[in-house]
VOBA-1610 file (N, C-alpha, C; in pm, whole numbers, padded with zeros to 5 digits, always signed):
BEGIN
Unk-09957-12885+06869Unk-09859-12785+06911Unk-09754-12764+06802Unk-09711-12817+06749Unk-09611-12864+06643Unk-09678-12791+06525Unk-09802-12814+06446Unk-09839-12729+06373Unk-09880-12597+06404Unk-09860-12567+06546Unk-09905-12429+06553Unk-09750-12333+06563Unk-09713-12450+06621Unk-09523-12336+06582Unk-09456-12314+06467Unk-09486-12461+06312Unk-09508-12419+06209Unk-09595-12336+06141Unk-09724-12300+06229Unk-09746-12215+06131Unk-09711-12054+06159Unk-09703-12069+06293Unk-09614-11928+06365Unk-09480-11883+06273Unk-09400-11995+06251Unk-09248-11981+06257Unk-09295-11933+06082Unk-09377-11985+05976Unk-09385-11925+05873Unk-09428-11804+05850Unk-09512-11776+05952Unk-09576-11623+05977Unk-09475-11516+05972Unk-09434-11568+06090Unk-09291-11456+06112Unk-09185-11448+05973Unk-09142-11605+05923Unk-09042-11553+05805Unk-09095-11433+05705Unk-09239-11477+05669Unk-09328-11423+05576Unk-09307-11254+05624Unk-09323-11256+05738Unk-09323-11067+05814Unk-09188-11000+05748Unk-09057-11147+05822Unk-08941-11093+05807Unk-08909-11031+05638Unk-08915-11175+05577Unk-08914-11162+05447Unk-08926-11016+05345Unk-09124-10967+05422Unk-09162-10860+05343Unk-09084-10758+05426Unk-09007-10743+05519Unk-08981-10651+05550Unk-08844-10631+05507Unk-08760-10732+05502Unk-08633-10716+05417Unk-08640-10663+05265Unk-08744-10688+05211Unk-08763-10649+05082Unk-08839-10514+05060Unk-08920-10473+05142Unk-08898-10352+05172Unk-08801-10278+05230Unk-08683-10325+05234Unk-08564-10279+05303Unk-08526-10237+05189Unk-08543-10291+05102Unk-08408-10355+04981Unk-08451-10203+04916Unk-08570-10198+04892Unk-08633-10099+04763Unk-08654-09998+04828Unk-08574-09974+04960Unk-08651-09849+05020Unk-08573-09684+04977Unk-08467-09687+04895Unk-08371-09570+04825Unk-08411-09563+04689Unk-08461-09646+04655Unk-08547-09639+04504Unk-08657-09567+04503Unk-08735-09619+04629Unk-08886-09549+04672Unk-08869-09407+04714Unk-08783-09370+04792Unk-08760-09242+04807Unk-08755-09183+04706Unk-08642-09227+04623Unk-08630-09099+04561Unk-08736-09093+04408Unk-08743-09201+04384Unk-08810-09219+04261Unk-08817-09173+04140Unk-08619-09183+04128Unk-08528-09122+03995Unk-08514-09250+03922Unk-08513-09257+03809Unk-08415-09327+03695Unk-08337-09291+03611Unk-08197-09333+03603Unk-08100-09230+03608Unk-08068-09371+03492Unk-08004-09273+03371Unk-07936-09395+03290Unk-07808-09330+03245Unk-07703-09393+03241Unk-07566-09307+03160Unk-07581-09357+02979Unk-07472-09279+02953Unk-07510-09321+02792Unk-07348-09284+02764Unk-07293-09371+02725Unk-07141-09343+02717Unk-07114-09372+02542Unk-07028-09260+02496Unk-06994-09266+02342Unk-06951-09389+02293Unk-06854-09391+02422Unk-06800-09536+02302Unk-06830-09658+02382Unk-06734-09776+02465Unk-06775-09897+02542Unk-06703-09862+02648Unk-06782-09955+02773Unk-06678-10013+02837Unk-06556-10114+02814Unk-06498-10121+02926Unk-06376-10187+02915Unk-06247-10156+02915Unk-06228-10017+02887Unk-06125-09919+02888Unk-06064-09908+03042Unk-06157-09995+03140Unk-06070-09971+03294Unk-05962-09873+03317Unk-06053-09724+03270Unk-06024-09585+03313Unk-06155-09541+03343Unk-06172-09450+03295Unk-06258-09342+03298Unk-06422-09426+03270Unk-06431-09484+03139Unk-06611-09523+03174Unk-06604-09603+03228Unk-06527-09708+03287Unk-06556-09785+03392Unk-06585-09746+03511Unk-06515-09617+03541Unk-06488-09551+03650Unk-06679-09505+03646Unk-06723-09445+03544Unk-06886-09413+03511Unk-06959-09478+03544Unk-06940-09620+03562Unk-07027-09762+03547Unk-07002-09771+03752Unk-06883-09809+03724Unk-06866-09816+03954Unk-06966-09712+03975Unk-06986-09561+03930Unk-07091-09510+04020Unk-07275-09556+04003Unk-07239-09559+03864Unk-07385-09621+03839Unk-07406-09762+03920Unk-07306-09821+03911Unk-07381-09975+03992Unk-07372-09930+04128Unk-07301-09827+04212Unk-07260-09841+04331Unk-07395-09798+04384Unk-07459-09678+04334Unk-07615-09618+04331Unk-07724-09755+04315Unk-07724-09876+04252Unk-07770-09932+04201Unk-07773-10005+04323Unk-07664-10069+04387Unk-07664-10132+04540Unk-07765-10124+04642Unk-07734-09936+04626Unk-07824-09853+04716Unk-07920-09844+04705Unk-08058-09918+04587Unk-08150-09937+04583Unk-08169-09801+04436Unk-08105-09747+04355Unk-08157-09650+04297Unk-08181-09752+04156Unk-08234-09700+04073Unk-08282-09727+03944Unk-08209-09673+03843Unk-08122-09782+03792Unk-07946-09692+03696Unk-07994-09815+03572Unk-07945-09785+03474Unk-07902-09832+03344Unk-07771-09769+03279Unk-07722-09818+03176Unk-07636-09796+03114Unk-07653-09817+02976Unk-07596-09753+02880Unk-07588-09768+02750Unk-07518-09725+02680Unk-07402-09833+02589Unk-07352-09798+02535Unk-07357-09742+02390Unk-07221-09681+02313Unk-07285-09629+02215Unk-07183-09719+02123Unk-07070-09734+02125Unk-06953-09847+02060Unk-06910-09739+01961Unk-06850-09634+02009Unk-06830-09530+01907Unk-06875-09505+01774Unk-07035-09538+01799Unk-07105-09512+01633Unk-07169-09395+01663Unk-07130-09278+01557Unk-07172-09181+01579Unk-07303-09151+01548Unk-07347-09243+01486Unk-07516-09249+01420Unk-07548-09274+01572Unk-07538-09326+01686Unk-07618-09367+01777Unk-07582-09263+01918Unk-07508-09158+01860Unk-07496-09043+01997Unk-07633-08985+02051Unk-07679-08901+01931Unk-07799-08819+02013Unk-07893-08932+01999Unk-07927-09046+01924Unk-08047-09116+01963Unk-08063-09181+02082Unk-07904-09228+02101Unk-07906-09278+02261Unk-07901-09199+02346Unk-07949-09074+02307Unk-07943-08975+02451Unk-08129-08953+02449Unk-08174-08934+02316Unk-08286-08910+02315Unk-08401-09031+02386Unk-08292-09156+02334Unk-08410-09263+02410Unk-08424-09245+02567Unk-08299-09242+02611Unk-08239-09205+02773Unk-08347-09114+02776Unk-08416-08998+02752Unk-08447-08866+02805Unk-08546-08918+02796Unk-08622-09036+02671Unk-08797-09011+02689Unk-08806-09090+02796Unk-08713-09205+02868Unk-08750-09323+02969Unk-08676-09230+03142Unk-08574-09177+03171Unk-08562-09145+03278Unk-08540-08986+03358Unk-08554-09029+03470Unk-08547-08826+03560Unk-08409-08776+03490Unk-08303-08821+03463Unk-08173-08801+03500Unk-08103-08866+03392Unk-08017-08808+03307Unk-07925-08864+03209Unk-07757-08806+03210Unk-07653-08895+03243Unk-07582-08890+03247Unk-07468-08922+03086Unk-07444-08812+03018Unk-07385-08832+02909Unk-07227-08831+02952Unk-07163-08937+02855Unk-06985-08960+02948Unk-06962-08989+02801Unk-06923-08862+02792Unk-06775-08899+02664Unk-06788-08735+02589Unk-06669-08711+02545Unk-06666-08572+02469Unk-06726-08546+02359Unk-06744-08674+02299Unk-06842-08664+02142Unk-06975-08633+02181Unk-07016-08630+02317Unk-07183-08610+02303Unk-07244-08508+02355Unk-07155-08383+02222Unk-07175-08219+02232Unk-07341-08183+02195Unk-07398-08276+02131Unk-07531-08262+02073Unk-07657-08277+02198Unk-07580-08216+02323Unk-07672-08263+02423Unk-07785-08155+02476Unk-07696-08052+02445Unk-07780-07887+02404Unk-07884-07898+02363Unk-07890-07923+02269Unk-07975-07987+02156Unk-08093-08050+02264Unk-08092-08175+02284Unk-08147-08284+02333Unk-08198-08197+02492Unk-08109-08120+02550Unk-08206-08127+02661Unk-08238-07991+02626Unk-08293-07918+02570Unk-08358-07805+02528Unk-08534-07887+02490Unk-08488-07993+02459Unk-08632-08073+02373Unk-08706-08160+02489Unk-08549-08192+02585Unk-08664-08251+02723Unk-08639-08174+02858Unk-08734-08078+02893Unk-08728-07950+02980Unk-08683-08052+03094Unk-08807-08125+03116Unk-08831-08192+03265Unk-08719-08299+03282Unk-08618-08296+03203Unk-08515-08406+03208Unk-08404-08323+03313Unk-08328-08375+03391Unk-08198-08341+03452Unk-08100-08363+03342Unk-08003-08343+03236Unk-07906-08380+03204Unk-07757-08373+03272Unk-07631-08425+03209Unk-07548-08404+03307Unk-07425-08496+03229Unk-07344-08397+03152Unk-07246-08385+03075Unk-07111-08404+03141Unk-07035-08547+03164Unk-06928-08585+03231Unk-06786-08547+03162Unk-06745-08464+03209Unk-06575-08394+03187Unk-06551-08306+03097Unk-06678-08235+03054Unk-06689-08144+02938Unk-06786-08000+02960Unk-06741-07952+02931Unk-06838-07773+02953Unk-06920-07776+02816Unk-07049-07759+02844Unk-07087-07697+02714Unk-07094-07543+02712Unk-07075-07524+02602Unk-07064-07386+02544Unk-07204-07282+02605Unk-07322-07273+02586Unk-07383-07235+02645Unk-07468-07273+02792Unk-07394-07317+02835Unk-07440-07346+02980Unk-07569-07306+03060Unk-07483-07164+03026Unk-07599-07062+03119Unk-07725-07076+03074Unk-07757-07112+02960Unk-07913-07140+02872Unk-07994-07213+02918Unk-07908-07328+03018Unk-08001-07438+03011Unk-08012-07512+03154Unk-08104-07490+03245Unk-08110-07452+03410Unk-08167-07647+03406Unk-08169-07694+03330Unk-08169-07841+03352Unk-08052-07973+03307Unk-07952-07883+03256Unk-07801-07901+03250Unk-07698-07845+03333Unk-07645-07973+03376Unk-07498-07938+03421Unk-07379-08048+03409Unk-07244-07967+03395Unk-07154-08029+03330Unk-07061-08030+03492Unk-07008-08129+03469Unk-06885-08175+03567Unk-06746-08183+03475Unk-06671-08049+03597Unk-06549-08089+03541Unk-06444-08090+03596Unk-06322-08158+03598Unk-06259-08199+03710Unk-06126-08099+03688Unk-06031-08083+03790Unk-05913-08067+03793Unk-05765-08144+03755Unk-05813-08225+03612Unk-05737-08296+03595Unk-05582-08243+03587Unk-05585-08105+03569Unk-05459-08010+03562Unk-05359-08049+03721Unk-05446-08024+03814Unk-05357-08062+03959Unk-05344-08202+03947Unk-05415-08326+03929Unk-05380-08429+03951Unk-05260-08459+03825Unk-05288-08418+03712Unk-05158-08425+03636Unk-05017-08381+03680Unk-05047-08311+03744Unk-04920-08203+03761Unk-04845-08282+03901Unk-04927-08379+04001Unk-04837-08469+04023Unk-04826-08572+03986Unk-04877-08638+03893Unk-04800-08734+03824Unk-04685-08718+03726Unk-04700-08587+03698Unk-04543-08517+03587Unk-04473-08522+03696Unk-04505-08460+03853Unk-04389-08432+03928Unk-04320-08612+03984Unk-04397-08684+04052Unk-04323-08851+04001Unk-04262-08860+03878Unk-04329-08856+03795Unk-04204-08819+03620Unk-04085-08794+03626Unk-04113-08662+03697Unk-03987-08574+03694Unk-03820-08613+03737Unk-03933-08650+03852Unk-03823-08694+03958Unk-03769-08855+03939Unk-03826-08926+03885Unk-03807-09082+03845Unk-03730-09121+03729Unk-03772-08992+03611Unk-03671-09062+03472Unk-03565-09052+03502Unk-03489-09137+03478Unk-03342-09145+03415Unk-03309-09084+03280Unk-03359-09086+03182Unk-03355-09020+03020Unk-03342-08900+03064Unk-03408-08820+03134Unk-03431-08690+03102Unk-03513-08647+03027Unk-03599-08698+03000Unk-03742-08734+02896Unk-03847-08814+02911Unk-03944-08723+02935Unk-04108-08808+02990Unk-04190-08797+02869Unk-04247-08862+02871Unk-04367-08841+02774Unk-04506-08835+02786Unk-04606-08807+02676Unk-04733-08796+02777Unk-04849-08879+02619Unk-04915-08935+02649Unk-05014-08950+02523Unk-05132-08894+02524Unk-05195-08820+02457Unk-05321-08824+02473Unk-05416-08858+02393Unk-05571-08843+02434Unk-05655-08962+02338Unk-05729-08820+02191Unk-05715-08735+02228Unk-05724-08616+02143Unk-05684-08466+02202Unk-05677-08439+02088Unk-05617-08328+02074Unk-05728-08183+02101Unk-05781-08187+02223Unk-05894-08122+02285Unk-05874-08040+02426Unk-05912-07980+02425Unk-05923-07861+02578Unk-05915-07986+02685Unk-06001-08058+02700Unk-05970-08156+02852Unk-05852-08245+02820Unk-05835-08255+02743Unk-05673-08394+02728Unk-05554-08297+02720Unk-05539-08124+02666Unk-05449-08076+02644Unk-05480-08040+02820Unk-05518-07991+02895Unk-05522-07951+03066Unk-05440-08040+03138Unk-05460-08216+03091Unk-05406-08301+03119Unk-05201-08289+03110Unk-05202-08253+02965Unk-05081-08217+02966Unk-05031-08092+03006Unk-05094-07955+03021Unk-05015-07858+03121Unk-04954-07918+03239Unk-05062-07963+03304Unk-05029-08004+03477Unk-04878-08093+03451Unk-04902-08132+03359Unk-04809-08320+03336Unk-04699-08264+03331Unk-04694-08107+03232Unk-04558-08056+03200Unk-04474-07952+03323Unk-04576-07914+03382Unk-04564-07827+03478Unk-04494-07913+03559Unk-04522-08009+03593Unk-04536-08100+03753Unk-04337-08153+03714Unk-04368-08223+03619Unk-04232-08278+03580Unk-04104-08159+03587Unk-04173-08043+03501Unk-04053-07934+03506Unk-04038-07853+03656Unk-04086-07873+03733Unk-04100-07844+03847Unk-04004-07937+03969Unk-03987-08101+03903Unk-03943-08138+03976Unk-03808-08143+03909Unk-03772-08169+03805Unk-03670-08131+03726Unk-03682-08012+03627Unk-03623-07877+03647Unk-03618-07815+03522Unk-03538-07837+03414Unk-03457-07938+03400Unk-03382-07971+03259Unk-03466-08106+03215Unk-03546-08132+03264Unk-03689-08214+03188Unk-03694-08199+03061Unk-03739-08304+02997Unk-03819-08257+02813Unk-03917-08335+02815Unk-04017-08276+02799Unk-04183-08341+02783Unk-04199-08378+02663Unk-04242-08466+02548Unk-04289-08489+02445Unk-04423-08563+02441Unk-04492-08516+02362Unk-04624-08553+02372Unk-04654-08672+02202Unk-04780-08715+02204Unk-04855-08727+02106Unk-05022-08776+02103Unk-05086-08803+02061Unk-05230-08826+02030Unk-05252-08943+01979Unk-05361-09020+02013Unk-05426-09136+01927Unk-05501-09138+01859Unk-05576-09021+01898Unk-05701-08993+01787Unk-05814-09100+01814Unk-05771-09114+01911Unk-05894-09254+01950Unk-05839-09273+02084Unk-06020-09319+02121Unk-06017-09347+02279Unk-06012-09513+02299Unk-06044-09611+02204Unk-06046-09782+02235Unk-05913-09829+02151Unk-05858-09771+02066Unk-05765-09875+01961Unk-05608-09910+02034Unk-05593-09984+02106Unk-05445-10068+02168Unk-05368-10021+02081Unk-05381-10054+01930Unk-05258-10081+01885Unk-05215-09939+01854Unk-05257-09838+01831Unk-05275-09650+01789Unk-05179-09600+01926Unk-05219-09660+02074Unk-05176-09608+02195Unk-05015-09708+02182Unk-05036-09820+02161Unk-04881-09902+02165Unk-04759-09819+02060Unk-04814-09724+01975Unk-04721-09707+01864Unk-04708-09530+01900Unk-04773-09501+01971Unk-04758-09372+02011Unk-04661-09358+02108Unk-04644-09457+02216Unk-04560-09519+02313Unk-04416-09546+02205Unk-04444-09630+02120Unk-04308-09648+02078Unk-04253-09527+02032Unk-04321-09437+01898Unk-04290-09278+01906Unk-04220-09211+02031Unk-04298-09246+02136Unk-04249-09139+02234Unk-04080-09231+02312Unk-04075-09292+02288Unk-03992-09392+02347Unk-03850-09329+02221Unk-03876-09331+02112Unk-03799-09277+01988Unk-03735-09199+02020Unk-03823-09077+02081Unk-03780-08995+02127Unk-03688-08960+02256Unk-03639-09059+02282Unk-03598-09073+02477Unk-03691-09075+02564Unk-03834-09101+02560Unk-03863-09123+02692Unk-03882-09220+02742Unk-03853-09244+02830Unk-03875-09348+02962Unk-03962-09347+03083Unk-04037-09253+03073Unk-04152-09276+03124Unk-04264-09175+03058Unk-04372-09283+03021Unk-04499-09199+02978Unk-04675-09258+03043Unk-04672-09069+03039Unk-04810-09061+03122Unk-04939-09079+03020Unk-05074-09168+03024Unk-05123-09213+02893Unk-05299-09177+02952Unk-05267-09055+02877Unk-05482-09006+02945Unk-05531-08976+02794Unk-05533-09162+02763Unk-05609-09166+02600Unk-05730-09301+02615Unk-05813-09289+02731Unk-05899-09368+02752Unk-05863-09536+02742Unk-05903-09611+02655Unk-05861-09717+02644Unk-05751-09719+02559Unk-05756-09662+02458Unk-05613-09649+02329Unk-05515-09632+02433Unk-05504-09602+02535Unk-05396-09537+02592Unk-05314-09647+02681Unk-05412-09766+02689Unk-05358-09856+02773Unk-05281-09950+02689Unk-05253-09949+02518Unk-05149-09980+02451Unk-05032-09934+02498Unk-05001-09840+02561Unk-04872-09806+02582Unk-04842-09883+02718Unk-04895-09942+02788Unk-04911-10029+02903Unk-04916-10125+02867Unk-04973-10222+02772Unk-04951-10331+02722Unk-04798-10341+02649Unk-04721-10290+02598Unk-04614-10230+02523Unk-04461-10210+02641Unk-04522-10155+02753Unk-04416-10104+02808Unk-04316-10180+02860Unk-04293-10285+02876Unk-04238-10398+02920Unk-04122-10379+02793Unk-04187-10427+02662Unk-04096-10439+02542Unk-03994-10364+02518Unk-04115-10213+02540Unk-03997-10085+02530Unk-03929-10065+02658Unk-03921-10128+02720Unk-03830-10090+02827Unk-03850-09957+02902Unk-04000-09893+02923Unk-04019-09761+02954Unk-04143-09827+03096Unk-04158-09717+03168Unk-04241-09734+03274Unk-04383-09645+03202Unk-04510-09636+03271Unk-04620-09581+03259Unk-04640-09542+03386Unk-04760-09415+03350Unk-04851-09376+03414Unk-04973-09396+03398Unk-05057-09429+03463Unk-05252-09479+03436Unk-05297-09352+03443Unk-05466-09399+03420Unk-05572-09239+03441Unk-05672-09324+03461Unk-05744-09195+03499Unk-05873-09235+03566Unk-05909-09341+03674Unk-05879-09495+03660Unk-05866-09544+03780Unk-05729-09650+03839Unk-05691-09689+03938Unk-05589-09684+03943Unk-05556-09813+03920Unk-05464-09818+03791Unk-05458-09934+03683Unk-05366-10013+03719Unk-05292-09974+03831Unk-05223-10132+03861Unk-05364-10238+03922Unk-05433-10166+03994Unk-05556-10264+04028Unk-05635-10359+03942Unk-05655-10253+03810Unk-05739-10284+03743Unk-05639-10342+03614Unk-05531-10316+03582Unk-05467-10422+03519Unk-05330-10509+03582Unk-05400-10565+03666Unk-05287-10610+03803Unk-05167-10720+03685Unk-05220-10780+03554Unk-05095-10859+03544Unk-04974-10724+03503Unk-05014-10582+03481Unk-04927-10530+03396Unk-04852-10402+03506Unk-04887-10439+03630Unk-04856-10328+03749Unk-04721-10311+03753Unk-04618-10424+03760Unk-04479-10401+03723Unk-04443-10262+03646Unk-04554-10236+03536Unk-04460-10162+03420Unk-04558-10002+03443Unk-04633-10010+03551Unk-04721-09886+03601Unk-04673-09825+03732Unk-04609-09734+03704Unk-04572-09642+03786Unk-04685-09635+03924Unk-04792-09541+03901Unk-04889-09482+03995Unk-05007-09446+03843Unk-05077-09391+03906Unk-05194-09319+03821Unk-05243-09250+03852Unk-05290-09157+03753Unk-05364-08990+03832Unk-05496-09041+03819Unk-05581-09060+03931Unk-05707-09096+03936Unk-05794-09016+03941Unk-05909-09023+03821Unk-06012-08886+03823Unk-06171-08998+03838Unk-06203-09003+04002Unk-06296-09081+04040Unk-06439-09050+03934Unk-06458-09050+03828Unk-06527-09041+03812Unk-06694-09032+03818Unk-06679-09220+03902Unk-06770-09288+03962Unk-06899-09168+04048Unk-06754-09128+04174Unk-06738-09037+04248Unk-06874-08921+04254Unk-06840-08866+04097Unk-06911-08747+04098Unk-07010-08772+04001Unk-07060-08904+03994Unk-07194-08942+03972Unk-07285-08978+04099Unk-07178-09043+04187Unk-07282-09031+04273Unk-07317-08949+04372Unk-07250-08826+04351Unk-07254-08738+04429Unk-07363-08607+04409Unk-07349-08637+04268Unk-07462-08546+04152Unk-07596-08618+04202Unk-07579-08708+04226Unk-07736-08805+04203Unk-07798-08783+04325Unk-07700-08801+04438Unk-07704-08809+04582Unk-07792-08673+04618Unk-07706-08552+04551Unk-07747-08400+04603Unk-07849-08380+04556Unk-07927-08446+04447Unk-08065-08426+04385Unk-08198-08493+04492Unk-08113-08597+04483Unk-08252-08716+04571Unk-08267-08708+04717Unk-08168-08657+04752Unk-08174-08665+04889Unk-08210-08525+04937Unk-08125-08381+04879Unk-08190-08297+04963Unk-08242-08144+04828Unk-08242-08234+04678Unk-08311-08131+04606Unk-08233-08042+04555Unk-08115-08098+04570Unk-07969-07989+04537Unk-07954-07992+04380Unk-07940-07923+04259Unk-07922-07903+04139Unk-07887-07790+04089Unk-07777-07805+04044Unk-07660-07672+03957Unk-07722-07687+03811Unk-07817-07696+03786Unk-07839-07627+03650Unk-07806-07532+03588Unk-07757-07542+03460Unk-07673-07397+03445Unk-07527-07377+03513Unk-07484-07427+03581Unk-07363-07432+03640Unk-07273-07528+03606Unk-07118-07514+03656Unk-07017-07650+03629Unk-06984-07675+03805Unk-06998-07788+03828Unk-06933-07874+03933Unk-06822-07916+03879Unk-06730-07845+03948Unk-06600-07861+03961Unk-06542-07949+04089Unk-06479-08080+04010Unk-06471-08160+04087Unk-06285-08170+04140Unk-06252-08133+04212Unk-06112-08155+04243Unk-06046-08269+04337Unk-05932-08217+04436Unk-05923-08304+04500Unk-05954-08313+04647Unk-06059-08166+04697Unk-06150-08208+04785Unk-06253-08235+04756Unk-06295-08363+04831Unk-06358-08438+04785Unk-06366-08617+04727Unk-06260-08600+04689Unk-06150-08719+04653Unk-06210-08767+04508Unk-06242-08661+04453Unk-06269-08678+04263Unk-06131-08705+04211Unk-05992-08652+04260Unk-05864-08668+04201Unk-05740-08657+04277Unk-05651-08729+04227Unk-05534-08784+04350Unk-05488-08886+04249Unk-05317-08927+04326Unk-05254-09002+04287Unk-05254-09133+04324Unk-05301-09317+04303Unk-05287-09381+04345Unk-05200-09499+04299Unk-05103-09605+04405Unk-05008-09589+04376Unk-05018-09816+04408Unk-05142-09785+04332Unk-05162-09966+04360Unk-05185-10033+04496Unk-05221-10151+04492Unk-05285-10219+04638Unk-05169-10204+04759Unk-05216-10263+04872Unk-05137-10305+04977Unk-05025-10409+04936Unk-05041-10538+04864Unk-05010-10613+04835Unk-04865-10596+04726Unk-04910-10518+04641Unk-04804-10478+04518Unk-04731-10399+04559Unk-04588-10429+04517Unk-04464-10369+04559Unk-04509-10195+04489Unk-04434-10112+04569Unk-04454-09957+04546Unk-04349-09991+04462Unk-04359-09872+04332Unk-04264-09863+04263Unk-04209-09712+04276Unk-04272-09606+04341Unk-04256-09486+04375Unk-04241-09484+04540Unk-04068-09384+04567Unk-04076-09405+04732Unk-04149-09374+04747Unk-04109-09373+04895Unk-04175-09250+05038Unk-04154-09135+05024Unk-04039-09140+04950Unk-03946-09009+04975Unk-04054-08887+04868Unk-04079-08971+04775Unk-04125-08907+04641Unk-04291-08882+04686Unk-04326-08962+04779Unk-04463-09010+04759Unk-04463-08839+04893Unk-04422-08839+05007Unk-04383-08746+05086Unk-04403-08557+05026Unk-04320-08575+04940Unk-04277-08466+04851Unk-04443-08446+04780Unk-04478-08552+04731Unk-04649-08468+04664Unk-04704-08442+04784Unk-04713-08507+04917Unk-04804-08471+04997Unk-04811-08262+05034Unk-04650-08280+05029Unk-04672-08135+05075Unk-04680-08019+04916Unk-04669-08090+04795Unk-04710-08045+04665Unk-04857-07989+04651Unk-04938-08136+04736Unk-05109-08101+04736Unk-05105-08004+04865Unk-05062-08012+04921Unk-05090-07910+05057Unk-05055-07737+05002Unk-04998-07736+04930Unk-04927-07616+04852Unk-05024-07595+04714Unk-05093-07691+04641Unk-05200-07637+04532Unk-05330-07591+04636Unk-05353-07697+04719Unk-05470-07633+04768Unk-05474-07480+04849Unk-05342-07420+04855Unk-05334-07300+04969Unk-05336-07187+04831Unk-05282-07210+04780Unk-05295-07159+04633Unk-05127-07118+04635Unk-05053-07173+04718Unk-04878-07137+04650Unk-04853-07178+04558Unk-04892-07275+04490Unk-04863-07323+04344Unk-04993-07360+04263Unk-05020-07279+04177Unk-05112-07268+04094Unk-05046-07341+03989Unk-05145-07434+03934Unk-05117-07513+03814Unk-05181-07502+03685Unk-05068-07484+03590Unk-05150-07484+03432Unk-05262-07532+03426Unk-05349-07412+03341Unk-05458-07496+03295Unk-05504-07446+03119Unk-05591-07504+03062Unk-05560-07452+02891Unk-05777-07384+02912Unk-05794-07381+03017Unk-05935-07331+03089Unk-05908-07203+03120
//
């Protein structure tokens, strides 16, 4: 009797077993995509390609088939790492502004999906197996200028960005708008890093802008940008984050981080991936425009746990700011 309930009771695990594991692989099997990102430069920047990577692994949970690859800002390895991506999967996700050569690349692989993160390419319409995502970083800027606005003491905000380009200058309309909006005797000063990883380029751009009177600066220069967050303590100035919301993600330095304009990146990878596999949905040739329905972008203002450094009062005041972009009473700069 005893060996017949052992060999029962193994039967059944053995059933259970294969059936959990057919559980596991059963969103992979469906859809039967392999989707790889290919990002210009690295992770680690806990903004924006990290924000790339949360959607890729979050898909990855879900049973889909994701890779990643970086490029470490060598420009010798842009289009080859897009080309390897295209001969191995359905779906290639390019994340970073340097990887304009994608035209190129998916003209050469028809049957490939491509899919160009925060950037328009120029001929769009050409290519019905490309599409570019691009966000409204203009509204989510435009309330983090308006916290700016309303928060400095100087009378002077500042803003960094990681180049001197159509998506980082959009960044600063909103930034300038939002601030002069909440104060019109505001002064915005800007500058550039010229780079998206170098600390020390973003710490000295911060001090520049600090030169200048400001006391609080908004920093949408990828990783370079989080020098001015490492820095801000010294200079005695507050920050603003991007892309994800960096008191979380740099919790020892939340003291000296205001809020952050969060552009979910993650978000609208998996949302791209989702509308393909699941019901066949593809904007080829088109831009997905990602805003803040939807929750691609918004202000976040650190955990439960961490003291707010922005009221109610202020925090109140954007609510009915976003209620007023989305009706269209306040239309916000854009350099688009």
């Amino acid at each position: 009797m005893k060996k017949f309930i052992s060999v029962a009771l193994i039967a059944v695990m053995t059933l259970s077993m294969a059936m959990f594991m057919a559980s596991c692989g059963e969103a992979k099997d469906e859809s039967g995509l392999k989707i790889i990102g290919v990002i210009s430069t690295q992770l680690g920047d806990k903004s924006f390609n990290d924000s790339a990577k949360e959607g890729l692994d979050k898909l990855a949970d879900e049973g889909y088939d994701t890779s990643l690859v970086e490029c470490n800002n060598d420009s010798g390895l842009w289009e080859q790492n897009l080309r390897n991506a295209a001969d191995e999967a359905d779906m290639v996700f390019a994340v970073g502004s340097e990887l304009n050569m994608i035209e190129t690349v998916a003209k050469d692989y028809p049957d490939v999906k491509f899919v160009w993160i925060d950037n328009v390419s120029e001929h769009l319409s050409e290519y019905d197996n490309l599409t570019c995502v691009s966000y409204k970083q203009n509204e989510g800027s435009y309330l983090v200028g308006y916290v700016a606005g309303k928060m400095s003491e100087s009378g002077v905000v500042g803003f960094v960005g990681g180049m001197d380009i159509p998506v980082i200058n959009d960044f600063y309309a909103g930034y300038a708008q939002g601030a002069k909006d909440a104060n019109p005797d505001i002064k915005v000063v800007k500058n550039y890093t010229e780079d998206w990883s170098d600390t020390d380029k973003g710490a000295q751009c911060g001090q520049d802008l600090k030169n200048q009177g400001a006391d609080i600066i908004f920093c949408a220069a990828g990783g370079s940008g989080n020098g001015v967050i490492l820095k801000a303590k010294e200079l005695g100035i507050k920050a603003i984050g991007v892309d994800q919301d960096q008191r979380l993600t740099m919790p020892d330095y939340a003291d000296d981080i205001l809020c952050s304009m969060v552009k979910n990146v993650g978000n609208s990878v998996i949302d791209v991936v989702k509308a393909y596999a699941e019901d066949g949905t593809w904007t080829g040739g088109e831009v997905f425009y990602a805003g803040m329905e939807g929750n691609y972008i918004g202000v976040a203002y650190g955990g439960e746990d961490q003291e707010q450094l922005v009221s109610q009062e202020i925090k109140d005041e954007l609510a009915t700011k976003i209620e007023e972009i989305q009706s269209g009473k306040i239309v916000v700069d854009t350099v688009f």
